[in-house]
N, C-alpha and C positions, 0 to 999 in steps of 0.2 A: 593241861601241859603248859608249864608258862618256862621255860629250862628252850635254850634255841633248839632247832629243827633241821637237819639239814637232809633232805633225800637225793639219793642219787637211782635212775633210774635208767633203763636202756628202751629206746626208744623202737626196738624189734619185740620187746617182748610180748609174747602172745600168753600169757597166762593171767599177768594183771596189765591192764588199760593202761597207758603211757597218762591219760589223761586223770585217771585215778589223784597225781601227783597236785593237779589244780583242786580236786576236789576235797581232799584233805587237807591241802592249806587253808581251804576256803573254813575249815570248820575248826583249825587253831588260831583263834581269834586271841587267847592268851599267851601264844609263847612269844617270847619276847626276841627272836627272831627265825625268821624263816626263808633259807637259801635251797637251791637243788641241783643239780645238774644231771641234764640229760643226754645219753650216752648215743647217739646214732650207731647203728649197727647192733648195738647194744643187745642182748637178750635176756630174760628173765635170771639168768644163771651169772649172770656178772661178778659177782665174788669169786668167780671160777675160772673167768675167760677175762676177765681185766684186770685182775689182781694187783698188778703194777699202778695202773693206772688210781683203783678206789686206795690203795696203800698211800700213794701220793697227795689225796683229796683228803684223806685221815690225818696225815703229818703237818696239813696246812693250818689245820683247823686248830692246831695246840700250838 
């Protein structure tokens, strides 16, 4: 992957590890950048429950 990277993740989520988020940047060592934000309260369904929120973080990026 060398194209930037950006994950957004919720930091309640019990399905995948908050920490996941370290672990995988650790292993795009080619992309040519790598941002994230993490959501407090946040839980794995975030596309569903912040929607406003990841809409926002989407429109910044272009």
């Amino acid at each position: 992957v060398t194209c930037p990277v950006y994950f957004i993740h919720g930091l309640k989520d019990s399905w995948v590890p908050p920490g996941n988020v370290a672990y995988a940047t650790s292993l795009l060592t080619n992309a040519s950048k790598i941002d994230s934000l993490m959501m407090p309260g946040a839980n794995h369904f975030i596309p569903w429950t912040k929607y406003k929120e990841i809409k926002n973080v989407l429109l910044r990026l272009y």
